[in-house]
N, C-alpha and C positions, 0 to 999 in steps of 0.2 A: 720703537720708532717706525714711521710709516718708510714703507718702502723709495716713497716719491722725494724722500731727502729732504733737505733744507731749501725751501722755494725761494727764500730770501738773498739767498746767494746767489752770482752770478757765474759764468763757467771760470773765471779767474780770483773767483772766492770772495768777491766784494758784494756790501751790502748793497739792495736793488728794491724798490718797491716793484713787485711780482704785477706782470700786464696783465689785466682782466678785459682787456676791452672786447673781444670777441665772445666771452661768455653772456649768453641773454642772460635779463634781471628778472629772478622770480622772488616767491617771497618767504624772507626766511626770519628765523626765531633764534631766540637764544636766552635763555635764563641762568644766571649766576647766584649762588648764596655764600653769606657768610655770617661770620660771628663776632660783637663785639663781649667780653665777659670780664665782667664788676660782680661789687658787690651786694648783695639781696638790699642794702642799703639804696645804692645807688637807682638798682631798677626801681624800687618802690618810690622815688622819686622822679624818675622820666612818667613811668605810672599814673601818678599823680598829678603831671604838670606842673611841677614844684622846684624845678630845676631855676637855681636863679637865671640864665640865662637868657631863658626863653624856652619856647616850643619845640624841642629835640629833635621830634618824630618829624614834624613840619619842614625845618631847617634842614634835616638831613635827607629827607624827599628829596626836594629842590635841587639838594646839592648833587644828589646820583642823578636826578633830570640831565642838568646842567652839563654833568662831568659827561654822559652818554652822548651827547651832542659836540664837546670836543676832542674826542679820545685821537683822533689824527694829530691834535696839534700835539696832546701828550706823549703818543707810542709812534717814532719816527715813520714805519712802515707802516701802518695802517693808513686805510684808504677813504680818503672823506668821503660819506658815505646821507644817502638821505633819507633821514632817521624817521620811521611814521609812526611810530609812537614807543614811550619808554615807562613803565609801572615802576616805583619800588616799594615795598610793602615790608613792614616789621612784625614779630611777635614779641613779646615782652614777657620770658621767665625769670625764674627767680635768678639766676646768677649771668646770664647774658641777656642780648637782643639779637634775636636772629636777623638778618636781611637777606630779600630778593628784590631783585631786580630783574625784569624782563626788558627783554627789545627787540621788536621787529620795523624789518623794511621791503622793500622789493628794489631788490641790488641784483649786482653783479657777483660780490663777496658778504662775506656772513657777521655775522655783528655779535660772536663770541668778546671779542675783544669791550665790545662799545655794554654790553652786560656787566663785565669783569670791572670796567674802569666804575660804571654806575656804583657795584654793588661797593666797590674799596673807597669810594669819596662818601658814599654814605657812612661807611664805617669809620671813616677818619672823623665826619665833619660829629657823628656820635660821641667819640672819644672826646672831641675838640670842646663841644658842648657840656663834658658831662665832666672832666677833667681837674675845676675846682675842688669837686665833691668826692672824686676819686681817682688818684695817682695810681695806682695796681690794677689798670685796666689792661685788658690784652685785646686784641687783634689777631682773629683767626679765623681757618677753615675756609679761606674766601678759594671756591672752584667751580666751574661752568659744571651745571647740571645737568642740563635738557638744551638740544637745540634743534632745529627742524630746517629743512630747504639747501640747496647746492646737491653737487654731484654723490656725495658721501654719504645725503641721507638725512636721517635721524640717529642722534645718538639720547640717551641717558644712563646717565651717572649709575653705577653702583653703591647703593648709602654705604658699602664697607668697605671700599676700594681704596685703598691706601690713606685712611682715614679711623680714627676711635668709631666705635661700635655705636656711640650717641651722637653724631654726629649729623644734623640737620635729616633725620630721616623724613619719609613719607612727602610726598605733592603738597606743593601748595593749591587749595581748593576752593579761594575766592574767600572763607568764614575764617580762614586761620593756616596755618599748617598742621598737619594732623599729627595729634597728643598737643597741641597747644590752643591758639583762642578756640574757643566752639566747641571745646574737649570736655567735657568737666569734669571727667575720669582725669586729668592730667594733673590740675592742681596747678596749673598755670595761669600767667596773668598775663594772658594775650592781647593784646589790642585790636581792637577794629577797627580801626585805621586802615580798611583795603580798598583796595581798587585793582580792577579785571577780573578774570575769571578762569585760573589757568588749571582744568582738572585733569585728575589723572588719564585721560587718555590723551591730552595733552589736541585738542580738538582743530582742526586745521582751519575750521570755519567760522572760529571765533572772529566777533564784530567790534572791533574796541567804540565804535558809535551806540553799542548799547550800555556801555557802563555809566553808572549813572554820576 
């Protein structure tokens, strides 16, 4: 745990949404993934577009947009925050759908949280969508990745850091996440379904006006 304790507290141990007002706003990042995991039936029908419900992938975008834009009203201490743009992007193997979500802003405070909330509403509204066709679906591995800006820095995730050895490795790089779409050494059924361009060196000068 960091040394700096629990900011959320106040010095008589009550909860307190933490002041930022003296901190200038610069601009920060933050990327979340996780996993929704069915089975090889299942994908090969979100795959497909064959889900009775509708368009999965579509539906589930929307839904992590959405959710990244009210994440104050859902996690009591987070800081309504104004949000300049938010990606979420799928790969489609055979036994799960990977998702990320990105978010940045030029804040006071960091939009880990407004990632997290994106990446787990996509993954719910996945489940939610896909659920006629498969009752034995799980829900996992959802954990902030990479984030960028505030006093702290940069951080990125360790792929084996208290997580299975398979577990969302490698950047996502705008074509796929690497061993997945764009692979073809992977045997994966990726989607192209991306938007942004968040490569490995994870590049500060990135334009969200140039994606197309």
């Amino acid at each position: 745990m960091s040394d700096r304790g629990l900011t959320h507290l106040d010095p008589l141990g009550r909860a307190r949404m933490v002041d930022v007002t003296p901190k200038e706003a610069t601009h920060r990042r933050a990327i979340a993934r996780g996993r929704v995991y069915m089975t090889p039936e299942t994908t090969a029908l979100v795959a497909r577009g064959a889900v009775t419900k509708g368009d999965v992938l579509a539906v589930a975008r929307v839904a992590g947009i959405q959710a990244a834009k009210r994440t104050s009203d859902l996690i009591p201490l987070c800081h309504p925050l104004l949000i300049g743009g938010v990606y979420v992007n799928f790969r489609i193997e055979d036994r799960y759908i990977e998702i990320e979500a990105q978010v940045e802003t030029v804040d006071r405070t960091g939009v880990e949280m407004e990632a997290l909330t994106a990446c787990t509403v996509a993954a719910l509204t996945v489940y939610d969508m896909c659920k006629s066709s498969d009752r034995e679906m799980v829900i996992g591995d959802i954990a902030l990745w990479e984030k960028t800006g505030g006093r702290h820095g940069a951080y990125r995730r360790d792929p084996l850091a208290n997580m299975g050895a398979d577990v969302l490795e490698g950047p996502f790089t705008g074509s796929g996440f690497d061993g997945g779409a764009g692979d073809p050494s992977s045997g994966g059924r990726g989607t192209t379904e991306f938007t942004g361009d968040f490569n490995d060196d994870f590049d500060d000068d990135f334009d969200p006006d140039s994606v197309a």
